[in-house]
N, C-alpha and C positions, 0 to 999 in steps of 0.2 A: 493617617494610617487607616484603612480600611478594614471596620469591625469582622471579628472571627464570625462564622458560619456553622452553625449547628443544623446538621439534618437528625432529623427527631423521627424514630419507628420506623423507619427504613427497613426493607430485607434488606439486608447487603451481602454483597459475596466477597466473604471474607475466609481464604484459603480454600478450601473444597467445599465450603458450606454458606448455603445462605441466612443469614443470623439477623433476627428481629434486635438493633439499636442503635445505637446512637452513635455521629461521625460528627467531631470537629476537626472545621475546615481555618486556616490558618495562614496567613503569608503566603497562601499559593499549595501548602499540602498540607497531607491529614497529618493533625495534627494527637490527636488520641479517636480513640476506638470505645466506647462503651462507658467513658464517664460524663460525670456533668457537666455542660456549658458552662464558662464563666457567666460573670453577671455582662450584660449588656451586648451579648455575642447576638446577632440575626438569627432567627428560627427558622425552618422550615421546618412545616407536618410531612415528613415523610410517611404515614400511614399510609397504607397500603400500593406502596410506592416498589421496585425492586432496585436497589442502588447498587451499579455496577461499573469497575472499568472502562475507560472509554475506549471505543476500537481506532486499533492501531491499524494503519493500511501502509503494507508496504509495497503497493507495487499498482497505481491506478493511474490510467491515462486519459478518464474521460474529459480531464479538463482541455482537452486538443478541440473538443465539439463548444467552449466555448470561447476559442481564439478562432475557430473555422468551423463555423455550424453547417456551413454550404460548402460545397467544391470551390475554394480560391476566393471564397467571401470571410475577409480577415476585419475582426472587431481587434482596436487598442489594448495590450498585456496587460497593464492596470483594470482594464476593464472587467477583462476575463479571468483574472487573479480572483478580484474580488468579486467578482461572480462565484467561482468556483471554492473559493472558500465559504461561501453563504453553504452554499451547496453540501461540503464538508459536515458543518454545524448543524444542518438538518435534520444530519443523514447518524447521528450518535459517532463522523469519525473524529478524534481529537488531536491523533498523529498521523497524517498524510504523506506517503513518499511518493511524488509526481514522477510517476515513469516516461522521461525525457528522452523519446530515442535521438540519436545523433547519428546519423545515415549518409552514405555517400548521394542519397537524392536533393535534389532543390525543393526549395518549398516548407511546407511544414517540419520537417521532419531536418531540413537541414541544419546545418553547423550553426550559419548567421541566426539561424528563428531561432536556436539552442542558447546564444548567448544572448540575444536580446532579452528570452525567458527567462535568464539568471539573472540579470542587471535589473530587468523588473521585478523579479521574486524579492531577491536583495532590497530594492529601494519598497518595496509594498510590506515586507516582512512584518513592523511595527505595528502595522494599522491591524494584519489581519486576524483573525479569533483563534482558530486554532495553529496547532502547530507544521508548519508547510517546510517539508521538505523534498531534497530531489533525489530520486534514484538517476544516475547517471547510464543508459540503456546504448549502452556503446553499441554499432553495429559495426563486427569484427574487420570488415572490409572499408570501411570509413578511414581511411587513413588522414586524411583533411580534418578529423576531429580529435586526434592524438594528442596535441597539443596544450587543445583546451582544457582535454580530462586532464592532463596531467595542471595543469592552473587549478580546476577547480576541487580537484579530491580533498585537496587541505583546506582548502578554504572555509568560511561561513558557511554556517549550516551544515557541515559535514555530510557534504552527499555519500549512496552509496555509488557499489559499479557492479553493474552487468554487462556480460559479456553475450551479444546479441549474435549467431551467427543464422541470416535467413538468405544469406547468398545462394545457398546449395538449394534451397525449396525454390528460391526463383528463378535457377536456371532449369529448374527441373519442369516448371513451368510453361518456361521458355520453348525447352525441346519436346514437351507436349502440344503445343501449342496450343494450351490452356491461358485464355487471353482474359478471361472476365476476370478473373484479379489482377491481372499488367495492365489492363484497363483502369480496374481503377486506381490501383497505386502512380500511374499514370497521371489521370484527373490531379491526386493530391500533391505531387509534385508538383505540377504545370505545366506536363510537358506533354508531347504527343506521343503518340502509342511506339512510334516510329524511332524518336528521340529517345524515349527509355528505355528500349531496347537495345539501340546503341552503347548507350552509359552504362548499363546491366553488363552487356559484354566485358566492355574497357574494363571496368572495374572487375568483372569475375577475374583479368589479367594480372590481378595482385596474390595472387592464391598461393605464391609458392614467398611470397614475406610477410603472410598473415600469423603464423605460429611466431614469429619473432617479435611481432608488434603488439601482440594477447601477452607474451613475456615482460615486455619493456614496462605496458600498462600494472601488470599486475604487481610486479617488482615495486612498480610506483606508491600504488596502493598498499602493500604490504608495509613498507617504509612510514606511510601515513597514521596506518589504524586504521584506513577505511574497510570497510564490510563490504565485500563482494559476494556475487550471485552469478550463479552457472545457468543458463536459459535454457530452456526445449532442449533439455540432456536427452538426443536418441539412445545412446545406448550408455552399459556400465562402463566403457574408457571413458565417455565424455565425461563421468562425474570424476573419475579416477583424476585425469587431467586435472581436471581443476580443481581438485581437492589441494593437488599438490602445487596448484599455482595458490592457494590462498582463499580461494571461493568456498566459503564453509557454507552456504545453504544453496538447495537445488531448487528452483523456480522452475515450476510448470514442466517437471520431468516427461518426458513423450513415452516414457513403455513402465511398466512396473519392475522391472529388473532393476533401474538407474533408482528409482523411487526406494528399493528394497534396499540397495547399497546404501543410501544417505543415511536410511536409517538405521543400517546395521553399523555406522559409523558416529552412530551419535549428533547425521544432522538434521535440521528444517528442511520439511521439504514445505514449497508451495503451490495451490491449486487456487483455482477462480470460482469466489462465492457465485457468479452467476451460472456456473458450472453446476453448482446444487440447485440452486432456483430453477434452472432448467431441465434438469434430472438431467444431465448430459452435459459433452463441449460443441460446442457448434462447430472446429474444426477435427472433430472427429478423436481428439485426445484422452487421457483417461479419464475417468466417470468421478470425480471428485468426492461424490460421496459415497461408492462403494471403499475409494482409498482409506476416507477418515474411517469407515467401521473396520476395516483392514488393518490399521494402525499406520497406515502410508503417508498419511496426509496430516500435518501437525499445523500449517497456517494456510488461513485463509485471505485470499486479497481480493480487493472491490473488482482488480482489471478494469473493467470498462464500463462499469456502471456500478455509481455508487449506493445507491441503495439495496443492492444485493447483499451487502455484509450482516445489517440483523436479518433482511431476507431468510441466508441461506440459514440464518443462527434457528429461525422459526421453523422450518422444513426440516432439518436434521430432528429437533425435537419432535416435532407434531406426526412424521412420518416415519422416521426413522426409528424413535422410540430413543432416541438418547437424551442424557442425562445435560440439563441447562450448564450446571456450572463447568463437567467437563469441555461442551462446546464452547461456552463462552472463551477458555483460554486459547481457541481456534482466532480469533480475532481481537485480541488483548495480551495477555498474559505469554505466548508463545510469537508471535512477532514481534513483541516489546525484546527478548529475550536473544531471539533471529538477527536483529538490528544491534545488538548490546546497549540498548536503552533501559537503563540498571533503575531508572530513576520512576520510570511507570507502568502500567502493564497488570499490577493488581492496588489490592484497596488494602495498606496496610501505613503502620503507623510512618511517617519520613517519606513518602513516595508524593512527587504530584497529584495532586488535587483534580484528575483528570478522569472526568464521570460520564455517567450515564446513570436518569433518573425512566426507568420504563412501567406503563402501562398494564396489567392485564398479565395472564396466565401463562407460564411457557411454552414455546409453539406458536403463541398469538402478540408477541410483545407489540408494544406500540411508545415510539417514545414522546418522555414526554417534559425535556431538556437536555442539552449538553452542558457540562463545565468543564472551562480548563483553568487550572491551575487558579481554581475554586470561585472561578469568575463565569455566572451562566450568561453564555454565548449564542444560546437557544432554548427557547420555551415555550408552551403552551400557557394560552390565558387561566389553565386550572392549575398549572403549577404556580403564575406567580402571585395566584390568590393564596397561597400557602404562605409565603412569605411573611412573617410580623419581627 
């Protein structure tokens, strides 16, 4: 049995505040808060340390850049799993939802790569550090992936579902003759500009049994317990809709109307921490962090790169003038919550063991290990000098 773990002088954020003491770590959670180590428990000098939540990301895809770093240059899933969980542990995230789209395209984004990525998540799950799991990013016109979602909702690892519809933007593209992105969604399938334009047709042809098949899925999910997620809500029906199909949190709302509804109903909404690192969305969507001073914005997700999430934690602070512990439950505390992950999300007595040890000042953190389930995962040579 693997001796208890004492962080020693630690700030820690514990409820709304950050408090100079002591955290034993135990079977994987905290086990008390502010008393004595047993005898023969590990130490750590958390002096001058800030011990926080580990972030929760619910909704990141950059692990796609390491199964296809190039256009149609495909490294081994085991390889790129464990790539992309190193990557994870770096980065302070501890809970991971790999946003898996499953598209009517060939290629990356297809059905076959979708189930290959689950057979290898599945068989790699054991080895890897933190905790990996899949947002299931259905695209509403995919009927060729119907199937599977419905196999995988209940299954292992309890994926979630989102409901992806980018049909209507690519036809829109289509009849503009806006090519530089059918170009390259093009490339990443494998097809020619020619060929996917084709398929984009055929399949926009499914349009009048797509509201039946968004039902069928959702009914499924509902059945399960799984957590669904409403995509690029343009307007207040599309939250309305899928409120009442079961989609209790609005991912990456497109107008502040849809954004204002979730919350005047008591849900999550989510924006892209690289949204705040960039002061902006690069496709032109809402500004993520006027949302969070707004009270619009309650989780934050890596989306496409993961070191954005203490990122954006540092910029809200440093620029924005907010308050650490409030932000931090932007990427811990309020995803954990999104997802009904009852079990982590804050540093409190019975919760996993699931941290972050950081560096330095609010606004400048820097980290400087991850733990999950009180086993560090990642560290720096001056933390594990701490260690006796």
């Amino acid at each position: 049995m693997r001796r208890p773990l004492y962080l020693e002088g630690g700030l820690c954020l514990i409820g709304e505040a950050l408090v100079e003491t002591g955290l034993l770590i135990e079977d994987g959670v905290i086990a008390s808060i502010g008393e004595a180590p047993p005898a023969g428990a590990r130490r750590v000098d958390a002096r001058g340390l800030r011990v926080l939540p580990g972030l929760v990301d619910i909704h990141g895809d950059a692990f796609e850049r390491q199964i296809m770093p190039r256009t149609n240059v495909h490294f081994p899933m085991p390889l790129a799993l464990a790539d992309t969980d190193r990557q994870l542990a770096a980065n302070g995230i501890t809970t991971a939802y790999h946003g898996l789209t499953l598209s009517w395209e060939p290629g990356l984004r297809s059905v076959a790569a979708g189930r290959e990525f689950m057979e290898a998540l599945d068989a790699a799950r054991p080895a890897l550090s933190v905790d990996n799991r899949v947002q299931l990013r259905w695209e509403t016109y995919a009927f060729e992936a119907v199937d599977s979602v419905l196999e995988w909702i209940g299954g292992p690892g309890r994926p979630a579902l989102a409901f992806n519809d980018h049909m209507a933007a690519t036809m829109r593209r289509i009849k503009n003759n806006d090519m530089a992105k059918i170009r390259d969604w093009s490339a990443r399938a494998g097809l020619t500009q020619d060929e996917y334009l084709r398929q984009a047709n055929e399949v926009a042809g499914r349009a009048d049994a797509v509201d039946g098949m968004i039902r069928k899925l959702a009914a499924a999910a509902r059945a399960t317990e799984c957590v669904m997620l409403s995509h690029d809500d343009y307007t207040v029906d599309d939250r309305i809709l899928y409120r009442g199909l079961g989609a209790s949190v609005a991912e990456f709302p497109m107008v502040l109307d849809a954004a204002k509804n979730a919350v005047e109903n008591g849900e999550h909404t989510v924006l892209g921490a690289p949204n705040v690192v960039r002061d902006g969305s690069h496709t032109g969507a809402l500004h993520a962090a006027d949302c969070i001073e707004d009270g619009l914005c309650s989780v934050l997700a890596s989306d496409y790169y993961y070191p954005a999430m203490l990122a954006a934690v540092n910029r809200l602070v440093a620029e924005r003038g907010l308050d650490l512990t409030a932000v931090w439950k932007l990427v811990s505390t309020n995803p954990a919550e999104a997802m009904r992950l009852t079990d982590r999300g804050e540093l409190a007595v019975g919760k996993r063991a699931d941290l972050v040890l950081a560096l330095g000042d609010p606004g400048a953190l820097t980290l400087a290990a991850t733990a999950v389930e009180g086993h560090v995962v990642w560290g720096s040579a001056d933390l594990l000098e701490r260690v006796h």
